[in-house]
N, C-alpha and C positions, 0 to 999 in steps of 0.2 A: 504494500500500500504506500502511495504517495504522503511525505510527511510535510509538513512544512518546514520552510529552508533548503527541499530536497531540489536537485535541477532534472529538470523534465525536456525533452525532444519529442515531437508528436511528429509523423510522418505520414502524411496525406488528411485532407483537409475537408476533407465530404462530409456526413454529417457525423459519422463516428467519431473521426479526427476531430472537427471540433466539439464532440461533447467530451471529449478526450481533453480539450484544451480547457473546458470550464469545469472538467472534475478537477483537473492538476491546479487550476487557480484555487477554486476551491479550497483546497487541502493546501496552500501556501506555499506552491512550487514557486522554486526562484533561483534560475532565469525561470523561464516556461520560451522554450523555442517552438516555433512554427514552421513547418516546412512544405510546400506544395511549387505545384508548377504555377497555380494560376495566381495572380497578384491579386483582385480579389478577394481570394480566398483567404491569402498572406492579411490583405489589409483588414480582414473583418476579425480573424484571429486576433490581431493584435488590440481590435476596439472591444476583444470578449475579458483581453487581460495576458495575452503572450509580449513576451516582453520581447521579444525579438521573431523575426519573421526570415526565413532564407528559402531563396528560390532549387526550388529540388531539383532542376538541370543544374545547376552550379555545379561544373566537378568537384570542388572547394569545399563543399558545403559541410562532409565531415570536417574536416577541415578548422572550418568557422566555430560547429559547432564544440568542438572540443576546446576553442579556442574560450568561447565565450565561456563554458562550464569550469575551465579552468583543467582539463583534461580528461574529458568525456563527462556525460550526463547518467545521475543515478538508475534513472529510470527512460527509456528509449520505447514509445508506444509504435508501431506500424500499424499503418491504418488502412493499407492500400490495395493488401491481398497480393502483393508480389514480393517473388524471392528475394529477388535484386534488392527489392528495395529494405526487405527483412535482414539483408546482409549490410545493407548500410545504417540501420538503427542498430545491429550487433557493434559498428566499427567504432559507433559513436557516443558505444556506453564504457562507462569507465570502471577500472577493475572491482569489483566487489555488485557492480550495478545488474542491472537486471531491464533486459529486453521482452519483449512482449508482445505479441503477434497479436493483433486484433481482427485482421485484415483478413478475407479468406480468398485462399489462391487458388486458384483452376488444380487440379489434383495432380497434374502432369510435373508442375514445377517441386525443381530440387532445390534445396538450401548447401549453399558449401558453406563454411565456416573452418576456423582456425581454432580446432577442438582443443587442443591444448591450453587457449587461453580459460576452456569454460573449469579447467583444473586449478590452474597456474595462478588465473585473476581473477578468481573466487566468482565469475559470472553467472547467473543465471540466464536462460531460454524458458519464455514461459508462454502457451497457446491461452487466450482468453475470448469464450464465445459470449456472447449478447451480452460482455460487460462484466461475466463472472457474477452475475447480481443473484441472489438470492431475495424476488420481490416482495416475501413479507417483513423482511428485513431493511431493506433498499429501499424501497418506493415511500413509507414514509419520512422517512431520512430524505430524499430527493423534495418531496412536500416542501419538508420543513425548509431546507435550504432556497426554493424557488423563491418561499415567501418571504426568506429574510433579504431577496434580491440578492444571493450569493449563485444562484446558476439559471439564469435566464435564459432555461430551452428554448421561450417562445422566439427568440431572436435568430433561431435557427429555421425555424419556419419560411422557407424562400417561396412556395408557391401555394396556391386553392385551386381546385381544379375539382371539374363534375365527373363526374362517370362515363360522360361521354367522351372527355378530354384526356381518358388514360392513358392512350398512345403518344399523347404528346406529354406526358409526364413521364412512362418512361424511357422516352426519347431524350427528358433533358436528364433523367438521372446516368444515362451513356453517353452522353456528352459533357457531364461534371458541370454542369450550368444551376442545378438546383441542389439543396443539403436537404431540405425536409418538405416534402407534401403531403396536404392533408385531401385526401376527396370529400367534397359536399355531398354526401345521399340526396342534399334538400334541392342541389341543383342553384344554388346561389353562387357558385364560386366566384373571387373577384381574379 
């Protein structure tokens, strides 16, 4: 679990990634890095509470972020459902830290990694589905926090859309243009 003071890297920015980014604020991650291709995405992360934002083509970008963590980051989310990119939230976690797969990856993709470090630098790999939540445990606790205006799901909300409009919803969730829709049964969507 994210502690506060702890440093955090989120990797991919969809709607996982950033609920990824308002648990870590939540819990008083510091830095809390943001990583995506789209600038957008980069820019709303950082209006949710990521204190830094790096563009995920940057070859750099482990790089950056080990720089800013001061030599890798505690805790390393992936949010994207790729190997590649689960090999570089590994690169960018720092000895004792712990990476975390959120993401789910077509079944065909391999993970390489430099196993020795998961000995050597006390590292953990850890799969985590729908958040690892436990929801009679969780959801009120989530409650609680919404209302203290410490995790503002609803900002995550990018579209409304009717039942008739499915296909074009998800059209934008494969195109990474929307994080969260909601369908109107009533047919109001705006």
């Amino acid at each position: 679990a994210v502690a506060a003071g702890d440093s955090v890297a989120v990797f991919g920015l969809g709607g996982v990634g950033m609920a990824a980014v308002l648990g870590a604020r939540a819990s008083g991650a510091q830095p809390l890095i943001a990583i995506d291709l789209q600038p957008a995405k980069r820019e709303l992360a950082l209006s949710l509470g990521a204190s830094h934002a790096i563009d995920a083509a940057d070859p750099d970008a482990v790089a950056q972020i080990r720089a800013i963590s001061g030599g890798g980051v505690r805790h390393a989310i992936e949010c994207v459902g790729s190997a590649a990119v689960l090999a570089r939230a590994y690169a960018a976690t720092a000895r004792g830290g712990c990476t975390v797969s959120a993401g789910l990856p077509d079944p065909s993709q391999q993970l390489t990694l430099p196993a020795v470090s998961l000995v050597a630098e006390e590292r953990t790999l850890r799969g985590s589905y729908m958040g690892s939540a436990v929801p009679s445990r969780d959801i009120p606790r989530y409650l609680s926090l919404y209302r203290a205006g410490l995790l503002p799901v609803d900002r995550l909300l990018s579209h409304r859309l009717t039942l008739a409009q499915i296909n074009e919803g998800f059209d934008r969730l494969a195109s990474g243009e929307a994080l969260r829709q909601v369908v109107d049964f009533e047919g109001s969507a705006a």
